[in-house]
N, C-alpha and C positions, 0 to 999 in steps of 0.2 A: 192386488186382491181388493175387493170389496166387503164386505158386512153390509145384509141386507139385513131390519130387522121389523117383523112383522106384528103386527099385535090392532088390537081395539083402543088403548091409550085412550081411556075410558073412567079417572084422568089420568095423564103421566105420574108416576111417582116415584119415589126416590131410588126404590128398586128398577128399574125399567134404568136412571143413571146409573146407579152402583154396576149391575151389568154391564152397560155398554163401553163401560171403563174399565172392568176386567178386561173383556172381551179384545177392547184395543189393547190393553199391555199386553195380549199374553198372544194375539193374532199379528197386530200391524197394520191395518188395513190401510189403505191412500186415502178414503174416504167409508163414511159409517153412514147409511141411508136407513132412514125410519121411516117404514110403511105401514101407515093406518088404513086401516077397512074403511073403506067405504058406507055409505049411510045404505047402497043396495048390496050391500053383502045377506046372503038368505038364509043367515044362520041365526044372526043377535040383533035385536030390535034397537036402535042408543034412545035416549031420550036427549042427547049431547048433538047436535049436528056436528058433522064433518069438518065444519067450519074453525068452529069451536076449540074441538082437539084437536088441531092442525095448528092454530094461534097457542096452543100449553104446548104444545110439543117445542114449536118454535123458542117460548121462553125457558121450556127444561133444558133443552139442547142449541146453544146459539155459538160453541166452538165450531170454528171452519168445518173441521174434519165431519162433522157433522151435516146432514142434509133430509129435508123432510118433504116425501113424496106427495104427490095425489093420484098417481097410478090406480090405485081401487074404487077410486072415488069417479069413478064412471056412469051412466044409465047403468048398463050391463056390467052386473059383477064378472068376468072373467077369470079369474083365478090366482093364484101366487105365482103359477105358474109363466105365464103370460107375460106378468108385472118382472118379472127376475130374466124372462129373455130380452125384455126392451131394455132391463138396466143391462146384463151381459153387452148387449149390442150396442148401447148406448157409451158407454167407459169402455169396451174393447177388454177388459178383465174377466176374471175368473170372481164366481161371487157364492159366497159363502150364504147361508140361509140362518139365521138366528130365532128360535123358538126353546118353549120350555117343554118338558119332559109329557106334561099332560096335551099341549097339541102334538105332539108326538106319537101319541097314546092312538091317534082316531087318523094320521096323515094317509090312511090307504082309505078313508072318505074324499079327499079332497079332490079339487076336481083336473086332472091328468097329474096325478100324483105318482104313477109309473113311471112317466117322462120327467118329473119335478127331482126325483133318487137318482135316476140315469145320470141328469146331466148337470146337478148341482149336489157341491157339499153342504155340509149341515154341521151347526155347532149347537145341541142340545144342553140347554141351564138341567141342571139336577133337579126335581125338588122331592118332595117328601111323598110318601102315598106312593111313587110312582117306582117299580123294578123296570129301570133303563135297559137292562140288560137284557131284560126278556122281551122288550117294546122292540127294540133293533133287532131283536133276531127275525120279526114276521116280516125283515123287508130284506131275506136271504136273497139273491148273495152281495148285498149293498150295505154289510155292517160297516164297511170300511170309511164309508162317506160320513158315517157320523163321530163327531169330536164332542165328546164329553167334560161338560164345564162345572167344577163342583163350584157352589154357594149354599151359603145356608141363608136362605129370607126368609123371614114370615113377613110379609109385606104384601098387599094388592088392591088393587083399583078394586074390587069389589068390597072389600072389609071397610073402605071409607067411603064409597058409594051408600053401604048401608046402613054407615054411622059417620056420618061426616064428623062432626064435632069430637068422638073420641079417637077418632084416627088423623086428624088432621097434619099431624106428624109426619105421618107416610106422604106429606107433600111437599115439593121444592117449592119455597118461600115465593117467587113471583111466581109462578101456577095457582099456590092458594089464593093469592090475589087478586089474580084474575078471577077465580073461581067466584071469590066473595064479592066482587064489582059485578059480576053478570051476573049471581045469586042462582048459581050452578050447586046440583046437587043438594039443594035444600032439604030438609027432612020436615 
């Protein structure tokens, strides 16, 4: 099995690790792939290029098990979709899909997200705001594909995007580094 894990990493931080470390103790996976959007994704604008969070990720996540894609980072945004059969086909496994409870919230937007439930599992992080239990039911009769991961974080790439300096915390120490070398995120 695989763990695909999907996100903006917009920047990595220490929740985005804390995760992927439950996630393997309590899954197994042979390998843990970290999939950042693309700069033509048509949802979220980065002010970060691609480049950018692709080099944080690298120094959040530099164990083997670990591995960091550019699958999204295409001209043509294509989908989660698309990105999870090349990994399936690619490793010959079965691959699990890693998201939080608020993309979860809006996944019958996405784009072949009927085929994305069909033919992949899903480990959904808990968080707050969010009744999981009511979100899995609008994707009848495919409750079973999702695996429910409780944490409690108040952590995120946005809370120190909009205050760098009081959240600097929520950063693993060579990411902020990085950060403060390229003069990322300045306020």
């Amino acid at each position: 099995m695989i763990i695909v894990y999907g996100g903006t990493f917009n920047p990595p931080t220490v929740a985005h690790q804390l995760i992927a470390n439950k996630v393997i103790e309590n899954f197994k996976p042979k390998k843990f792939i970290l999939l950042p959007v693309g700069e033509n994704y048509p949802w979220k604008s980065f002010y970060v290029p691609f480049k950018q969070r692709f080099e944080m990720l690298k120094l959040a996540f530099n164990d083997e098990i670990f591995e960091i894609s550019t699958l999204e980072n295409k001209k043509t945004y294509k989908g989660t979709y698309f990105a999870l059969k090349r990994l399936k086909k690619t490793y010959k496994s079965s691959v699990y899909f890693l998201l939080g409870a608020d993309n979860l919230s809006y996944l019958n937007e996405w784009i072949n997200y009927e085929s994305l439930i069909k033919e992949f599992q899903f480990i959904v992080i808990k968080r707050k705001g969010f009744n999981l239990e009511e979100i899995i039911k609008k994707y009848h009769p495919y409750e079973e594909k999702f695996h429910i991961l409780e944490m409690d974080l108040e952590i995120s790439s946005s809370l120190y995007r909009n205050n760098p300096k009081e959240y600097e915390h929520f950063i693993p120490v060579d990411v902020l580094k990085y950060i403060n070398e390229n003069e990322l995120y300045e306020v």
